[in-house]
C-alpha positions as CSV (number, residue, x, y, z in Angstrom):
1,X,0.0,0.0,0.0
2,X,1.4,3.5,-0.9
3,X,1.5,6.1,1.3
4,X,-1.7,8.1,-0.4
5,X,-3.5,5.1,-0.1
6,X,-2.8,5.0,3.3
7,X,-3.2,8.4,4.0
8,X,-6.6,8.7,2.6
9,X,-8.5,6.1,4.9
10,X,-8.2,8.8,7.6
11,X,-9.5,11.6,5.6
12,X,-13.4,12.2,5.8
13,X,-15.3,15.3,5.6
14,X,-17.3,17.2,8.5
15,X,-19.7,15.8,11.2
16,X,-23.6,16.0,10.5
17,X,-25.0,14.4,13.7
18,X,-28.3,14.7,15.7
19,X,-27.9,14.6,19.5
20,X,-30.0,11.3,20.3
21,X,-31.9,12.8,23.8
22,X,-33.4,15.2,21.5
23,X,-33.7,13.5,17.9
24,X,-37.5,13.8,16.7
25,X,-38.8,15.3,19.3
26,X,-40.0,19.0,19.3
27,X,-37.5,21.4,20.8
28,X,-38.2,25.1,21.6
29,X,-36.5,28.6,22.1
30,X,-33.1,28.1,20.2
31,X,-30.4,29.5,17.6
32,X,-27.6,28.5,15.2
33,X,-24.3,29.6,15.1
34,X,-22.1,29.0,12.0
35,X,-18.4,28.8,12.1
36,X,-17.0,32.1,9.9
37,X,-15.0,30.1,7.0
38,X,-14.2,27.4,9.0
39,X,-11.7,25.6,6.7
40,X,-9.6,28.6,5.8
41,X,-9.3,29.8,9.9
42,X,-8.1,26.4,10.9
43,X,-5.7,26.5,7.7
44,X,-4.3,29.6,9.2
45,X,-4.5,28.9,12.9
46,X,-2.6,25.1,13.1
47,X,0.4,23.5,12.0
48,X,0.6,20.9,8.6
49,X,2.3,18.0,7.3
50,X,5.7,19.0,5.4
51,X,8.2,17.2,4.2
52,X,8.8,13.7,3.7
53,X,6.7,11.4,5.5
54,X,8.6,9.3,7.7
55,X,7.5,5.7,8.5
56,X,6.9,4.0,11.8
57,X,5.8,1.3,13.8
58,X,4.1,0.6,17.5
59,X,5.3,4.5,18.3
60,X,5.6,7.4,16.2
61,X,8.6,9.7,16.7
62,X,8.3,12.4,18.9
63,X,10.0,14.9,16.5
64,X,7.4,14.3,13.9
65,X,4.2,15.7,15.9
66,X,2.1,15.1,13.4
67,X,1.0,11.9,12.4
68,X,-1.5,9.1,10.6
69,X,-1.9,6.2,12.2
70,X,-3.4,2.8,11.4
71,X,-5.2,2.2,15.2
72,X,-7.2,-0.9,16.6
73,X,-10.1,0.8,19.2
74,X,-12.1,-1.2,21.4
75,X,-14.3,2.3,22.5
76,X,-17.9,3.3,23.8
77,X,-18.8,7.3,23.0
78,X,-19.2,9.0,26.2
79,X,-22.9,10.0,27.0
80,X,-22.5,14.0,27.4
81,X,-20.0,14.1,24.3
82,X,-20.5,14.6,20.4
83,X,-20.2,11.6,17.7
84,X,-17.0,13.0,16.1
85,X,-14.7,9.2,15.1
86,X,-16.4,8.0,12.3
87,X,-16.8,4.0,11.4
88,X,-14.7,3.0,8.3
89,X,-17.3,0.4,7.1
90,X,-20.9,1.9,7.1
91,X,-19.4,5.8,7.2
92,X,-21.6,6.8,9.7
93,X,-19.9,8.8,13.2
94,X,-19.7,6.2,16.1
95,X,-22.6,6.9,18.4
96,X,-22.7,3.7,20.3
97,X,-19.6,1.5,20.2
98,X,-17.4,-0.2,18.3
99,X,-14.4,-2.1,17.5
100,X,-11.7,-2.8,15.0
101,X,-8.7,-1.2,12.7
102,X,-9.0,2.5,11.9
103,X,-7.0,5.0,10.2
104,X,-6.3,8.5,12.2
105,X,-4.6,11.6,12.2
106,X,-3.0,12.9,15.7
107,X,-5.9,15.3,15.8
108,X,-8.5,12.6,15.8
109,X,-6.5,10.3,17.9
110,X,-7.3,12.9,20.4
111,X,-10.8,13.8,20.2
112,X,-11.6,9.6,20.4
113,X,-9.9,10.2,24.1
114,X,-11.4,13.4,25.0
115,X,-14.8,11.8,23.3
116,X,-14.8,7.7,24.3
117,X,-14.4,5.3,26.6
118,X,-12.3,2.5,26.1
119,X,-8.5,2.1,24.1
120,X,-6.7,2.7,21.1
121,X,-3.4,1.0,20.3
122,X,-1.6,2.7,17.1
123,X,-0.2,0.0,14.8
124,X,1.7,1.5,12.6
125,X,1.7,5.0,10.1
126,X,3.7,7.8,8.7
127,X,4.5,10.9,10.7
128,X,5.7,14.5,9.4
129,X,7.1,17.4,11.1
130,X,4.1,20.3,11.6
131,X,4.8,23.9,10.3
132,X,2.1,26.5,10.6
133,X,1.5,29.5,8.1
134,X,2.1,27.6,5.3
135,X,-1.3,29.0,3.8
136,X,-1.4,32.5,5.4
137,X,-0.6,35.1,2.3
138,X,-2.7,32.7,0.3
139,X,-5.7,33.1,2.6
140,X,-5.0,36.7,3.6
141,X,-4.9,37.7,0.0
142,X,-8.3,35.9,-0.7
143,X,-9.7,37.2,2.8
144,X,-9.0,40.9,1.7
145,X,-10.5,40.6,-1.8
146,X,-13.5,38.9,-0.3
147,X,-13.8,41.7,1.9
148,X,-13.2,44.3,-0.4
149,X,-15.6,43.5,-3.4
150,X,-18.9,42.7,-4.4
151,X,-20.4,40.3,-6.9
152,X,-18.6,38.1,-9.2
153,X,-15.2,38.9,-7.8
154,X,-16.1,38.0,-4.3
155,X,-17.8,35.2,-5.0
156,X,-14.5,34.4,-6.8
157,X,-12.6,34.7,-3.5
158,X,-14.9,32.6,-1.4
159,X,-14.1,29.9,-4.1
160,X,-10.3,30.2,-3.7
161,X,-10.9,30.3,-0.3
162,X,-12.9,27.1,0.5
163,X,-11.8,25.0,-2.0
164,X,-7.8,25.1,-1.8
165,X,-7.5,22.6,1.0
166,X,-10.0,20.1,-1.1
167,X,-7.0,20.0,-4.1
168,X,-5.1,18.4,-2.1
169,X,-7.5,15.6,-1.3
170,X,-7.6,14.7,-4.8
171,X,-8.0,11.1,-5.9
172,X,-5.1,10.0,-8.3
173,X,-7.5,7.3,-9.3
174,X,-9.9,8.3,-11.7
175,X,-12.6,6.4,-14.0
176,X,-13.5,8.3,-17.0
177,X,-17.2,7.5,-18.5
178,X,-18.3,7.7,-22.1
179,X,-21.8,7.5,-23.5
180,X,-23.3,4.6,-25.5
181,X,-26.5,4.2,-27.7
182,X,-27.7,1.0,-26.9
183,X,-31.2,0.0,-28.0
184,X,-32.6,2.8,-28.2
185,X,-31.5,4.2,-24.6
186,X,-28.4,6.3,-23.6
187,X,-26.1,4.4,-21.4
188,X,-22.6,5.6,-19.7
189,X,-19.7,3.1,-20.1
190,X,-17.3,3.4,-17.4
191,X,-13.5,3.1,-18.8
192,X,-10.6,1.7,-16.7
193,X,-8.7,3.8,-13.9
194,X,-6.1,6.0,-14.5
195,X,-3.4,7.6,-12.2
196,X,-3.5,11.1,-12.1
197,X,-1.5,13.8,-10.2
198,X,-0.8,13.0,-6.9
199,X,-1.1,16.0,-4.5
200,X,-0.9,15.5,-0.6
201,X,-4.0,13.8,0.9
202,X,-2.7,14.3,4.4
203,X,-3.0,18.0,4.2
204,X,-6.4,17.6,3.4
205,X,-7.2,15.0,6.0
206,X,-5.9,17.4,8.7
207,X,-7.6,20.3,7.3
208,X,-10.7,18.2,8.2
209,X,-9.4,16.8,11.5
210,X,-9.1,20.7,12.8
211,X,-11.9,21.4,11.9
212,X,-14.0,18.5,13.2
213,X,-11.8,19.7,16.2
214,X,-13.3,23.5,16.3
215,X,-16.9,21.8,15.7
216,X,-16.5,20.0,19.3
217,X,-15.3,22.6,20.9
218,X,-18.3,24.7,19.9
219,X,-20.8,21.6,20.5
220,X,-18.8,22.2,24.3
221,X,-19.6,25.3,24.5
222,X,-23.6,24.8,24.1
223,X,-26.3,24.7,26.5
224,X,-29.0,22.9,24.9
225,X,-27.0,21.4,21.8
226,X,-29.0,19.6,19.2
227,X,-27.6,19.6,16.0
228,X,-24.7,20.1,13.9
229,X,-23.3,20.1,10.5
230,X,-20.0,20.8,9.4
231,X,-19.1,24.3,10.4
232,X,-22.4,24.6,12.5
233,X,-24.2,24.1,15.8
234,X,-27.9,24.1,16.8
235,X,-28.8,24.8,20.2
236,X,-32.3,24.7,21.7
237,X,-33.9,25.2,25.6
238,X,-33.9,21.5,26.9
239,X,-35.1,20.5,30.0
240,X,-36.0,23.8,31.3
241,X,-32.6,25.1,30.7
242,X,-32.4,28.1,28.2
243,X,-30.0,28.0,25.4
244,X,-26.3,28.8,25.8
245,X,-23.7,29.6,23.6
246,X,-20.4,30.4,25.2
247,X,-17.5,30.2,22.0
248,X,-16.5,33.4,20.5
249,X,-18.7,35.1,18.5
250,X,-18.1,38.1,15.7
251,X,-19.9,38.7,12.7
252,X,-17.1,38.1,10.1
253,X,-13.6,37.5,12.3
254,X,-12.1,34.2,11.7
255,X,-12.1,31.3,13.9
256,X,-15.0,33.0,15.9
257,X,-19.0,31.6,15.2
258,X,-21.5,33.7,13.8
259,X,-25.3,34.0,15.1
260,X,-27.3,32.7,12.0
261,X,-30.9,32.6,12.8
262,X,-33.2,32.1,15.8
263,X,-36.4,29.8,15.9
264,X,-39.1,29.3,18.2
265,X,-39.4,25.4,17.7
266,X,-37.7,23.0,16.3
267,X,-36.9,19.1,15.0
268,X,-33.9,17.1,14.3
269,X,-34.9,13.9,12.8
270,X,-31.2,12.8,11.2
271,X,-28.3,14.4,9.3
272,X,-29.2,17.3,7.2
273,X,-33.3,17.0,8.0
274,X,-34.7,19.3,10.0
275,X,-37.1,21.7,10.6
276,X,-37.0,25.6,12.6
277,X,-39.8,28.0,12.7
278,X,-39.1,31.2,13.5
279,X,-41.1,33.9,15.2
280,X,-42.5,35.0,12.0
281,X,-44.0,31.9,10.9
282,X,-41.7,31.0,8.4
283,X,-40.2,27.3,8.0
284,X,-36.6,26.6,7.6
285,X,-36.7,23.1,5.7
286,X,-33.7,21.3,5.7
287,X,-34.4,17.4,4.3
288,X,-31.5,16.0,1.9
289,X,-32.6,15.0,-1.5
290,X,-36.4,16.9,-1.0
291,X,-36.9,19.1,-4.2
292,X,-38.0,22.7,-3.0
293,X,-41.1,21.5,-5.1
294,X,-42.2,18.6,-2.3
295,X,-41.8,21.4,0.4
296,X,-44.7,22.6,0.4
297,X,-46.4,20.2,1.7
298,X,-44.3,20.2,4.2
299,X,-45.6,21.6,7.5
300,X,-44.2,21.5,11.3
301,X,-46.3,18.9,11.9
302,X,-46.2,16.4,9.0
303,X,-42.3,16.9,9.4
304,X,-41.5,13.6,10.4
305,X,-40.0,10.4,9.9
306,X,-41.5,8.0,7.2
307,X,-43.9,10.9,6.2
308,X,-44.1,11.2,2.4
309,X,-44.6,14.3,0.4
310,X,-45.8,15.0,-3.5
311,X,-43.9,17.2,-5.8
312,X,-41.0,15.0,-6.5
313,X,-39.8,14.8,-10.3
314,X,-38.1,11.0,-11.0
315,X,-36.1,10.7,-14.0
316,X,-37.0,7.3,-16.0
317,X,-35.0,6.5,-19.2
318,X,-37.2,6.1,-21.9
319,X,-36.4,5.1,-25.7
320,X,-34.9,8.6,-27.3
321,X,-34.7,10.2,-24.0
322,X,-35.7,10.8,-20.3
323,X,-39.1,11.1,-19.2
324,X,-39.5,13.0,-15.8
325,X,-42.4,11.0,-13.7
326,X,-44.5,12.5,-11.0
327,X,-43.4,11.2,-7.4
328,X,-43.2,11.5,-3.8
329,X,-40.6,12.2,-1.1
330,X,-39.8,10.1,1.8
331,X,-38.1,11.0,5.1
332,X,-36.6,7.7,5.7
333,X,-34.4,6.7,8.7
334,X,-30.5,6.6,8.3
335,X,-29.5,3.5,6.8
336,X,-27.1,1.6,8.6
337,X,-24.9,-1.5,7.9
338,X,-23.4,-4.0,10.6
């Protein structure tokens, strides 16, 4: 196995998770705070890999900080903390247990102590030395022109900005697809793999780590934490306690959270579907895969699991064509494999 192909097992993206004492059940009085450009501040604010990897076993050097690791865990998620290791096989974020080999970076390796119960034995991995500032005239240059201008050219800058640290998560491996006429229907042929460029995946899966690493530290600092997704946190009155947010907050500074919205009620059903009604009345629908069609017929009520909706479009292939069929959308449960 190279050293890509290694390093790539431990890079995944940002935690979308549902805190279980709360998950379907109507929640009241709350807010959401987003992270201001979560993966450029953490590209600015921690040290990366450089240099040649160096390769170990058992231990990894102590004068290379920074480090992926192949681990076998035996571990249990702590009841008061976030879901924030994710399981390599069904690619869901360990809520309940479980055991067996995963890959890690140094970052994760210590939010699975801070988060779980139980052990983790590293195995074997590659290590670096850590330098940080590495991106900061990049970002700085892309922060001020963002800041600066309007339109086109800003949204230009918020593109260099969030997507630099995904270039170097780049798969090598790529499968190029051609179309086919074949009786009558249009088919896509997929080609064999070819290598591509080769950029540095453990850049990219420490961008990640950080920031899953700012993400629970701002789930920490919530009174009333429900939900959150990536770069933010949704936090309701539970129990009789009001909501609480205690991380720093500005409007635009990085590395500080950002109040987004507020909302009388609320439901977290699973990842990315949910539902927030502010004081005005108006619905915040959030349900992956729902066209904007399908929602509405969506209501606070109806919003729940296994409840279907019309208004979705299906695609059918269809001799000379595609043929879009009325359908409906379903809020199923997550699936799960074991």
């Amino acid at each position: 196995m190279t050293a890509e192909s290694f390093c790539r097992k431990a890079y995944c993206g940002g935690i979308s998770w549902v805190n279980p004492d709360i998950k379907e059940k109507e929640v009241r009085h709350g807010f959401v705070y987003d992270y201001n450009s979560m993966y450029p501040s953490v590209m600015i604010a921690y040290p990366y890999p450089v240099g040649t990897p160096v390769r170990w076993y058992n231990t990894p050097p102590k004068q290379h900080p920074l480090f992926i690791a192949r681990a076998y865990v035996n571990i249990k998620r702590k009841p008061d903390k976030p879901a924030c290791i994710r399981d390599p096989y069904s690619k869901v974020w360990i809520e309940t247990e479980f055991e067996g080999e995963i890959h890690l970076t140094s970052t994760d390796v210590e939010l699975l102590q801070r988060c779980y119960y139980g052990t983790c034995e590293l195995l074997d991995g590659y290590s670096w030395e850590g330098e940080k500032g590495v991106f900061d005239e990049y970002i700085e240059h892309w922060s001020k022109v963002k800041q600066t201008t309007k339109g086109g050219e800003r949204q230009i800058a918020k593109l260099m900005l969030n997507s630099l640290y995904g270039k170097f998560g780049t798969n090598p491996m790529r499968a190029h697809k051609k179309p086919i006429w074949d009786k009558g229907f249009l088919q896509w042929e997929t080609g064999p793999p070819t290598e591509g460029k080769v950029f540095n995946v453990a850049v990219a899966a420490y961008v990640t780590s950080w920031a899953r690493k700012e993400l629970v530290d701002g789930i920490e600092s919530c009174q009333g934490f429900c939900y959150c997704d990536t770069d933010s946190v949704h936090v309701a009155s539970i129990d009789g306690k009001p909501a609480r947010f205690t991380g720093k907050v500005h409007a635009t500074k990085f590395g500080h959270w950002k109040l987004e919205n507020r909302f009388v009620r609320a439901k977290y059903l699973r990842q990315k579907t949910y539902i927030e009604e502010k004081s005005t009345g108006e619905l915040l629908i959030a349900a992956c895969g729902c066209p904007e069609r399908a929602k509405n017929y969506i209501t606070f009520d109806n919003f729940k699991m296994g409840a279907s909706f019309k208004g979705k479009l299906r695609p059918v292939m269809r001799p000379g064509g595609v043929e879009l069929v009325e359908s409906r959308f379903t809020i199923r449960a997550p699936f799960r494999s074991f």
